[in-house]
C-alpha positions as CSV (number, residue, x, y, z in Angstrom):
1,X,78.7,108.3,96.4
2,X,78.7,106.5,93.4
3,X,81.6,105.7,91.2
4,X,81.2,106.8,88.2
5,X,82.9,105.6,85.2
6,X,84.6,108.0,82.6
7,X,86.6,107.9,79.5
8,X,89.6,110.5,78.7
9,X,90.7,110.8,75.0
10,X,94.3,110.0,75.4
11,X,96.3,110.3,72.9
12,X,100.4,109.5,72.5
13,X,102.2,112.9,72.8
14,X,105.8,111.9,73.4
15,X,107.9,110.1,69.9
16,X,109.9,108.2,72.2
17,X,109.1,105.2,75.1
18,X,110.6,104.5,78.3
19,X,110.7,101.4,80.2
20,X,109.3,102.8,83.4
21,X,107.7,106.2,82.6
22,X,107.2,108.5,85.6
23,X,107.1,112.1,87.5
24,X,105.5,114.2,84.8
25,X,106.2,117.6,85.1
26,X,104.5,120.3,83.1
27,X,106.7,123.2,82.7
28,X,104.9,126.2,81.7
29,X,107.5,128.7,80.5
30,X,108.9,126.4,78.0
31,X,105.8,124.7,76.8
32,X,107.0,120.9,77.9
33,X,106.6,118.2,80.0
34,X,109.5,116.5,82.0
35,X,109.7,113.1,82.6
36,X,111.8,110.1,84.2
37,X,113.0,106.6,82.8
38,X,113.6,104.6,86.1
39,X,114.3,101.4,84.9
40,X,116.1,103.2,81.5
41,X,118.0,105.9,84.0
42,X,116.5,108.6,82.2
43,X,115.6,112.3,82.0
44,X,113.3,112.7,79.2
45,X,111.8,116.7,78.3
46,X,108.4,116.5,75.4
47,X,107.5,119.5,74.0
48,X,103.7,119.9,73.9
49,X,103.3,121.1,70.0
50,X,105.0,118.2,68.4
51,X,106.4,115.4,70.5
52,X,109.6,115.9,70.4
53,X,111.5,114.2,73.1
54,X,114.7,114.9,74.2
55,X,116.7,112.5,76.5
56,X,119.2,112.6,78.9
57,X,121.2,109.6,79.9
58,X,121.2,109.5,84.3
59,X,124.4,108.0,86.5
60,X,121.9,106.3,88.3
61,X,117.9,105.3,89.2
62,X,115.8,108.0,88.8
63,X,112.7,108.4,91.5
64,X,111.6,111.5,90.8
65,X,111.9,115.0,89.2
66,X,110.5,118.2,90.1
67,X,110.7,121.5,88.7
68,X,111.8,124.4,90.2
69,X,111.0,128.3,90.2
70,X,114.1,129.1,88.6
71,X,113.4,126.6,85.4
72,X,115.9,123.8,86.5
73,X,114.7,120.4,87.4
74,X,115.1,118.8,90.7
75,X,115.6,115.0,90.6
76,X,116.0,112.3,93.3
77,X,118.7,109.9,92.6
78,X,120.3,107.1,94.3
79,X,123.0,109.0,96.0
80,X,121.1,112.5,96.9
81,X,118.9,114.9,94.7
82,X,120.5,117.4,92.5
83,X,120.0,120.0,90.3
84,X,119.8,119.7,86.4
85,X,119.4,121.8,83.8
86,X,120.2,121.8,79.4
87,X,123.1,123.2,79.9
88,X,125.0,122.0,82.4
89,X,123.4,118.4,82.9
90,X,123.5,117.5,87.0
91,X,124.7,120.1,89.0
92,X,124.5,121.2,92.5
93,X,123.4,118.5,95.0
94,X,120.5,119.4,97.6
95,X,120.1,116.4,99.3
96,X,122.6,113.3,99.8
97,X,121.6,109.8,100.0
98,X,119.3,108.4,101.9
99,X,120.9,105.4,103.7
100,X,122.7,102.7,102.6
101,X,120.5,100.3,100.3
102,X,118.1,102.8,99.9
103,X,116.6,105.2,97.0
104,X,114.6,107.8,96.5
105,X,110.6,107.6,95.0
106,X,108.1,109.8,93.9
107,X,107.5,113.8,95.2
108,X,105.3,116.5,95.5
109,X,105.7,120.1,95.7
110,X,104.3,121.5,99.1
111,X,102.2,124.5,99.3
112,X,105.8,126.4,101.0
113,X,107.6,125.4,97.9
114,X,109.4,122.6,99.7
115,X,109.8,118.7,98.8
116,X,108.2,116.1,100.5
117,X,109.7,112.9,98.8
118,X,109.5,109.1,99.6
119,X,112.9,106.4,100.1
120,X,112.7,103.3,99.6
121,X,114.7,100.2,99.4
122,X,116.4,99.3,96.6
123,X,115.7,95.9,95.8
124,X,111.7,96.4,96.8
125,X,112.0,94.1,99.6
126,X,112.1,96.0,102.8
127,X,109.7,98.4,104.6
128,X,112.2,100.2,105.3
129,X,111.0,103.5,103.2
130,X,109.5,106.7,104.6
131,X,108.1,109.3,103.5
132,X,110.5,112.6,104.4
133,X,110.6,116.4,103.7
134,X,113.3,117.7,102.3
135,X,114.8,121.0,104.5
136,X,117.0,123.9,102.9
137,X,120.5,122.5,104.3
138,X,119.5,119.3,102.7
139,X,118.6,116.9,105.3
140,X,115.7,114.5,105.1
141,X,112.9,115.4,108.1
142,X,111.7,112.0,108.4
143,X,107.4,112.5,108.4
144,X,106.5,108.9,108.2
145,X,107.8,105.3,108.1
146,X,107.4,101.5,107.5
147,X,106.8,101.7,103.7
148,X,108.0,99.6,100.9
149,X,107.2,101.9,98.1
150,X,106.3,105.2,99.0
151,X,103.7,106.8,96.2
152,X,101.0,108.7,95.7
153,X,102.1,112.0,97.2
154,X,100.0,115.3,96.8
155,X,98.6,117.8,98.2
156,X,95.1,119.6,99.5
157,X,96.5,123.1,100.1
158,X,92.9,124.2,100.8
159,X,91.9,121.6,103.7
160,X,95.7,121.6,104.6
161,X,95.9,118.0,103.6
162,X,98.8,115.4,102.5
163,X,97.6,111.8,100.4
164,X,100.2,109.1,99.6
165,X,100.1,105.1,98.8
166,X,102.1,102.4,99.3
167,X,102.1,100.8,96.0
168,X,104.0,97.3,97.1
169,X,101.5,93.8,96.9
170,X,102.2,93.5,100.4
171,X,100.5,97.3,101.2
172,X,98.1,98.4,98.5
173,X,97.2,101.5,100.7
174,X,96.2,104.8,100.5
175,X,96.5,107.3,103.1
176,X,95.6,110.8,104.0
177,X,97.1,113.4,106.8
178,X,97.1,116.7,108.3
179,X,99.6,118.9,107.3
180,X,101.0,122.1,108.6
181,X,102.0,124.3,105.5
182,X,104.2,126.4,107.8
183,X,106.1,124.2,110.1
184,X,105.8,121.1,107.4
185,X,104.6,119.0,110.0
186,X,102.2,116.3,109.7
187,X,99.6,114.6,112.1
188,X,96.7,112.5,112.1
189,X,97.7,109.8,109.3
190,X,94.3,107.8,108.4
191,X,93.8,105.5,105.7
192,X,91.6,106.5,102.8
193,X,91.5,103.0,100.9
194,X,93.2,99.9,100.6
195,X,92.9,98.7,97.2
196,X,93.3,94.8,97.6
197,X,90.1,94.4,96.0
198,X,91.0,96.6,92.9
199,X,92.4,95.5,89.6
200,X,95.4,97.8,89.9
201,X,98.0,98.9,92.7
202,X,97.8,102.5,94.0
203,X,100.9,104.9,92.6
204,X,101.5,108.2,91.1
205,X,98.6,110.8,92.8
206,X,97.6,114.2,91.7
207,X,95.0,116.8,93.4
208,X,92.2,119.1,91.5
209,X,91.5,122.5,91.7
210,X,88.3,121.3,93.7
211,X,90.4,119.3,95.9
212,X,89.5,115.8,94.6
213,X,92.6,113.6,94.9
214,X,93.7,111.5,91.6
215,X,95.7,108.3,91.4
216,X,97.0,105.8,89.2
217,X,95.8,102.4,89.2
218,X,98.8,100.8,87.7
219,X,98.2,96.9,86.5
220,X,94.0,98.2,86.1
221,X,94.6,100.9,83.2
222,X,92.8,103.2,85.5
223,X,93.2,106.8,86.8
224,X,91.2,106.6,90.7
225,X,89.0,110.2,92.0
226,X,88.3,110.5,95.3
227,X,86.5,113.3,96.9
228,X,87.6,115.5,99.9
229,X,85.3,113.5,102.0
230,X,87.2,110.0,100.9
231,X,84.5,108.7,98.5
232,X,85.8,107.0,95.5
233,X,84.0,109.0,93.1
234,X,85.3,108.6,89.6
235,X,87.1,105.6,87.5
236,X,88.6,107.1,84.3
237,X,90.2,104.7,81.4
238,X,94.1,105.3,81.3
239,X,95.7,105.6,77.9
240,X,97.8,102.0,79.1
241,X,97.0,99.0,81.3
242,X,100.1,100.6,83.6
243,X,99.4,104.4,84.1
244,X,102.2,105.3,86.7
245,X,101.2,108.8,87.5
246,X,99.8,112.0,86.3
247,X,99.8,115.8,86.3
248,X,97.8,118.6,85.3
249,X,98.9,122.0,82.8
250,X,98.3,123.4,79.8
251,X,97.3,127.1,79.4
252,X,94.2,126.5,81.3
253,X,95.3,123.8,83.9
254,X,92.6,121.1,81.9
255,X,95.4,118.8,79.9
256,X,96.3,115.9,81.7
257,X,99.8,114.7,81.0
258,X,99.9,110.9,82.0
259,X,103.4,108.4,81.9
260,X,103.0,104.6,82.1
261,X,104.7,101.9,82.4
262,X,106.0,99.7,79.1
263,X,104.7,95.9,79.3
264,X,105.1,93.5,76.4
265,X,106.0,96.3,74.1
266,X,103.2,98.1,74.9
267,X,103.3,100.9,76.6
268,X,105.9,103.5,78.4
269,X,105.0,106.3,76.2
270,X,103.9,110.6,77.7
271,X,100.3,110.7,76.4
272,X,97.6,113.7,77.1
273,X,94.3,114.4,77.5
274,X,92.1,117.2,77.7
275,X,90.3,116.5,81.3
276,X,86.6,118.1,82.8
277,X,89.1,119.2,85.4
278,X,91.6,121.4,86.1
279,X,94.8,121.4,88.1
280,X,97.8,123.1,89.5
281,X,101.3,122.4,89.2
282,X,104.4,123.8,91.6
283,X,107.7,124.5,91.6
284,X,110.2,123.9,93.9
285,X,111.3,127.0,95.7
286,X,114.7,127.4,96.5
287,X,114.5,129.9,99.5
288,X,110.8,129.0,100.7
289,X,108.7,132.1,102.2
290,X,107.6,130.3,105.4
291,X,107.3,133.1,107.8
């Protein structure tokens, strides 16, 4: 299929930058989008209506945040993944570390409730990142391996299907699975592009309601569609020259909420869109119903 080219009217939601914008989260019940700083060791909340962004110093890198069904946000650390919410600030820890010299980077929600998240090495230099599900005692089930910057996660609850990139120069990859919404398992990784060729590196991904997978093209100023069937059907124009990653929400699932990545001032800020699509967003569960 053809890929055709589109253009979203972004516009600049959030009245304050980050460095390294990332992990959008739409929250429904309060009308707000979550975000992360990682370079700025940040926790960031934008209300939709006017902008307003509150922030909240972090300890330590950020890789991601998720929200959960009870309203607090879930966010990956350097040390383990914890709890967080207004009042308290960090609070319960779900996960611990996951190894010496390593972070965490980027997650998804899967269709159980449970995270699936990526580690990674520190310094960016090792492929020594996986991509890991997070189980209710806290210990990291180990899915795949040999990654130096694990991105991209999403998934295809309908075709039972898992996507995620490898965003370092060296990898520029994009892959898609088999996964088992009950056990959690996953099986027949393939790759679905390798975007050496492309302007931009493969990062934060996202999947429609019609089970089209999204991506960021950071470095291209470009959001990536592909179909179910792996075509590369859609190029949209991204509000920056580094979108990072984006979700859907709004009242009717169509507003896409996009972070990106600051460069030469420019840059770094939560901007919006009102897409031709429609999305999904979930919430971490904290006692999954697997049965």
């Amino acid at each position: 299929m053809t890929d055709q080219k589109a253009t979203w009217s972004f516009s600049i939601l959030s009245d304050l930058h980050a460095v390294l914008g990332e992990s959008p989260v739409w929250s429904e019940q309060q009308a707000c989008v979550w975000w992360i700083d990682v370079s700025g060791r940040a926790l960031l909340r934008t209300n939709c209506e006017d902008g307003r962004t509150r922030r909240w110093e972090l300890p330590e890198t950020a890789g991601f945040a998720v929200l959960a069904d009870d309203g607090s946000i879930v966010i990956g650390l350097e040390t383990g993944v914890f709890r967080f919410t207004e009042e308290t600030g960090l609070g319960a820890r779900l996960a611990s570390s996951p190894g010496e010299g390593l972070r965490y980077n980027d997650a998804a929600i899967d269709p159980a409730g449970r995270i699936v998240c990526g580690t990674m090495d520190r310094d960016n230099a090792r492929a020594s990142g996986t991509i890991s599900r997070i189980e209710a005692d806290g210990a990291l089930s180990v899915l795949f391996t040999g990654l130096y910057t694990p991105n991209g996660l999403a998934f295809d609850p309908v075709r039972d299907r898992m996507y995620f990139s490898d965003s370092h120069p060296d990898s520029q990859t994009i892959w898609v699975c088999n996964y088992d919404p009950v056990s959690g398992k996953a099986s027949d990784k393939r790759v679905l592009d390798t975007c050496h060729e492309s302007k931009g590196r493969p990062d934060g991904g996202a999947v429609d309601n019609a089970g089209n997978y999204w991506i960021a093209g950071v470095d291209a100023g470009e959001l990536w569609c592909y179909s179910p069937s792996g075509d590369r059907i859609r190029t949209v124009a991204a509000d920056s020259a580094c979108p990072t990653k984006m979700t859907f929400g709004g009242s009717r699932g169509d507003r896409v909420f996009l972070t990106s990545k600051r460069i030469n001032g420019e840059g770094g800020f939560l901007c919006q869109a009102v897409a031709d699509v429609t999305g999904v967003s979930r919430t971490f569960k904290s006692n999954p119903d697997i049965d």
